[in-house]
N, C-alpha and C positions, 0 to 999 in steps of 0.2 A: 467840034466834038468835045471842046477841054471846057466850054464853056457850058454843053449840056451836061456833063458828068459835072461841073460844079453847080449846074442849078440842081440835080437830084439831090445832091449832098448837101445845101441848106436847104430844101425842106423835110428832107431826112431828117436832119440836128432839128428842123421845128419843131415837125410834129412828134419829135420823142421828150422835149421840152414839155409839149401840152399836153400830153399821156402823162407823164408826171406830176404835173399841176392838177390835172382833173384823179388821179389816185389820191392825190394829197387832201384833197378836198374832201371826196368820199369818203376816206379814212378819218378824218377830221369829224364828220357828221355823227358814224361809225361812232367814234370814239364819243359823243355828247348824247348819243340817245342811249350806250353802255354807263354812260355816266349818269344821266337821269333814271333808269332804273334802279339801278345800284342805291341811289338816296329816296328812290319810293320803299325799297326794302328796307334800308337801312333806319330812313323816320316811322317805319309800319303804318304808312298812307293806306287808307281802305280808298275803295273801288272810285268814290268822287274823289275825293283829295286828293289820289292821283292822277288823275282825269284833267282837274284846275292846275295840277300842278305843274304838268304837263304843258297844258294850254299858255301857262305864265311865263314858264321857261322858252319856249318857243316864238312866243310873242317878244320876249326881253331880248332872244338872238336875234330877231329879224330886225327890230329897231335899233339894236347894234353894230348889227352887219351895218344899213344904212347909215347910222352917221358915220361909221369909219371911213364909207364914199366920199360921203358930201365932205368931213373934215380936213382930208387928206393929207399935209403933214403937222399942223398945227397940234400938238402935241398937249400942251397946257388948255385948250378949247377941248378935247376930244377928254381928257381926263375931266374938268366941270362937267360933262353932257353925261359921260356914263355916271358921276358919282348921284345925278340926276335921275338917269334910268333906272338905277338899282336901287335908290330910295323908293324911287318907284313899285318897283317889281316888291320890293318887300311889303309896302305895304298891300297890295295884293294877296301876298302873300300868307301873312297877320289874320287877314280874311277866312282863310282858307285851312290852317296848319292850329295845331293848338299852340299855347304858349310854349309848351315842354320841346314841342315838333321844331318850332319857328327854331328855340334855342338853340338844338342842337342842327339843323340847317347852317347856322351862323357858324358855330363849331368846329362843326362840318367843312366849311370854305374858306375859316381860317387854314384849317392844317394845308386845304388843299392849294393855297398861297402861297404856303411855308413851305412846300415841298416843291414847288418851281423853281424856287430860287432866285437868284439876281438875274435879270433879265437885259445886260449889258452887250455893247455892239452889234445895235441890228441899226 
């Protein structure tokens, strides 16, 4: 009996583990497509340029997500790859945004840097 009442109870603590993980994720998404519209309005993207911009930003997350997989904890590789991605993504970008648009973009993701803060012990 002592040993079924402790199997219910770790996967109890599991699965309330993974319900946390999968909210945090959600919320995380949540949080990057309120944050991409918010810079469609804010650079007054009309109907394509939002569209592309969208499309860039989406595509820049998912080859992100991926090499954060494949890097795993190499830390100094995973910084060269994204400063890589995001030259990337910008010029994409350049493409799509006028000069005034791109600028204030940059602007734009300076503060939103500035406002994380130090990103110490994790």
């Amino acid at each position: 009996m002592k040993k079924l009442i402790g199997l219910f109870l770790i996967l109890f603590l599991s699965s309330t583990v993974l319900i946390a993980q999968e909210n945090r994720t959600a919320k995380r998404g949540a949080d990057m497509k309120a944050m991409q519209e918010r810079m469609i309005s804010e650079l007054k993207l009309d109907e394509k340029q939002a569209a592309e911009y969208q499309k860039i930003s989406d595509e820049f997350r998912s080859k992100m997500q991926s090499e954060r997989e494949k890097m795993g904890g190499d830390r100094q590789a995973m910084f060269e790859k994204m400063k890589t991605l995001r030259a990337e993504r910008d010029e994409k970008l350049k493409a799509v945004l006028s000069e005034e648009q791109f600028k204030q973009l940059q602007e734009k993701e300076k503060q939103m840097q500035g406002n994380r803060g130090p990103r110490g012990g994790r």
